[in-house]
N, C-alpha and C positions, 0 to 999 in steps of 0.2 A: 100598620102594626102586625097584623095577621104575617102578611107577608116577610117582614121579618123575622116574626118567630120561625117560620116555614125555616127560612135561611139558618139558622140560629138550631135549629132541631137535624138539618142536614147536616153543614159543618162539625156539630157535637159529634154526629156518627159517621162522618167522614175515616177519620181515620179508622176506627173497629173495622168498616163495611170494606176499607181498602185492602188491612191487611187482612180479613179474612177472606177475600177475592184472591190475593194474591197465595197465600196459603194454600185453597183451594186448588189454583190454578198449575200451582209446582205441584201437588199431590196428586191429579186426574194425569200434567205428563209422565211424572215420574209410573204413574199407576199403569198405565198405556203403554210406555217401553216396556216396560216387566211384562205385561200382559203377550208384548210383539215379541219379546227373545223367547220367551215362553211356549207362542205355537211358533217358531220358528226352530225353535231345538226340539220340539214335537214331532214338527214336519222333516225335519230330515232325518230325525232317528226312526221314522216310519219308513222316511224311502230306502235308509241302509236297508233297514228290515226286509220289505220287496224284492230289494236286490238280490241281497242274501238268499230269500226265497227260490230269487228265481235260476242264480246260481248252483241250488242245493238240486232244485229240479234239472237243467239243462246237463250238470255234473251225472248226476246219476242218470241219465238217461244216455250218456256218453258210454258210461261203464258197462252199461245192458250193449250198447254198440258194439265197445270193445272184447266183450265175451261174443257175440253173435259173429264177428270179423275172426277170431282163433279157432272157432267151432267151422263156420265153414271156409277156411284157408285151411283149413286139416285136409278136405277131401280135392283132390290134386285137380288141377286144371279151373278150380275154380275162380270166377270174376266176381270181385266185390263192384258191386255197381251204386254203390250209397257210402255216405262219410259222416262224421262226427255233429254234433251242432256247437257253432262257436258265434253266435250270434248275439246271446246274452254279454258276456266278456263284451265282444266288438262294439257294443253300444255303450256300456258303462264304466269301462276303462279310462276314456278319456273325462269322465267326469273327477271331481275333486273329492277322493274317497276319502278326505281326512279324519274321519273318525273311527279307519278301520286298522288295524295296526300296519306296521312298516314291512314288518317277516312277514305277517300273512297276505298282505296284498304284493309279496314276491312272489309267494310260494302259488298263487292264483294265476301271475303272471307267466311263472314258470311252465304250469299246468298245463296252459291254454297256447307257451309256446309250442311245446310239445305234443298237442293236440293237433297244434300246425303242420309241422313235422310229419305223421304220421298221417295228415292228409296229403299230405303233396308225395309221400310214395303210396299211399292206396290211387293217387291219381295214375303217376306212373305206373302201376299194375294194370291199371283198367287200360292206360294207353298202349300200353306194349300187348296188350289181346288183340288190339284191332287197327295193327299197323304189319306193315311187310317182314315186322321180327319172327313173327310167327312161323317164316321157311325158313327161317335161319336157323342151321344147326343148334347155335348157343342158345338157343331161346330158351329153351329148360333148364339151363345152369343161370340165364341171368334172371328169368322168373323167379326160380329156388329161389337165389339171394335177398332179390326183394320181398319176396314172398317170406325168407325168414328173416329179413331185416323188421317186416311189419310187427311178426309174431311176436319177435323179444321183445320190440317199445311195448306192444301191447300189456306186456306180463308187468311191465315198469308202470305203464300209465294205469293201468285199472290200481293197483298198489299206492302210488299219487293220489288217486281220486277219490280214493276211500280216505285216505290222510284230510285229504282238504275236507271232503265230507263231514269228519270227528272234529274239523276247528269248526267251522259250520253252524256243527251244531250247537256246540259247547257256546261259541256265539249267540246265537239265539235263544240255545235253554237260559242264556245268564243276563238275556236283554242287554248287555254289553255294546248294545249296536246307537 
């Protein structure tokens, strides 16, 4: 007899005990993805964050470059023996910036081509110092050239840098990232 009421007291709350298991059980996963997209859009709107950081930093440390490279390409003969840093971009490029806009992640790529650029002729400047051009008649006409081909991108790029700089920030003062 006992044992049947046992039976008799479980079957009764049978069902209550199921559905509210099952109740439970949809609410802790539903509670759990929300919890997971939650530090998931956390976590990458910190790593934009970073990024941005460390593009604001590497940017503006280009543009201190690019005044340092017009200042001493002013006095004649001289060798720039150092280049830009584009290391930031090269590592973050290929990630999937999607939550940065379309125009501003151009206008970065743009930047950074042109940073390109203006390293591979400070290269050629350093190269043509310490090759056989140096007897060469033309060497002072083709130095000049590159030498004021550097100067102009210079006056372009710092100009660029300060642009990207002002989205930059506008980004990060608005947590937009």
């Amino acid at each position: 007899m006992v044992l049947f009421l046992d039976d008799l007291i479980f079957w009764s709350n049978f069902l209550s005990n199921l559905l509210a298991t099952i109740i439970g059980a949809i609410i802790g996963i539903l509670g759990a993805i929300f919890i997971d997209k939650r530090i998931k859009r956390h976590k990458k709107s910190q790593e934009m964050w970073d990024i941005l950081n460390s593009l604001r930093d590497e940017i503006g440390k280009n543009i201190e470059l690019l005044e340092q490279i017009k200042r001493e390409l002013a006095t004649p003969n001289y060798v720039i023996y150092y280049n830009l840093q584009l290391s930031t971009w090269e590592a973050v490029s290929s990630k999937g910036l999607t939550t940065l806009d379309l125009s501003f992640l151009k206008k970065i790529n743009h930047l950074y081509y042109e940073y390109e650029l203006i390293v591979r002729k400070i290269n050629i400047q350093l190269d043509m110092s310490f090759t056989p051009l140096v007897t060469m008649p033309q060497f002072t006409q083709l130095r000049s050239l590159i030498v004021g081909s550097i100067l102009q991108q210079c006056d372009v790029l710092i100009k660029e840098s300060y642009e990207v700089l002002c989205d930059i920030k506008i980004l990060t003062e608005s947590r937009k990232v």
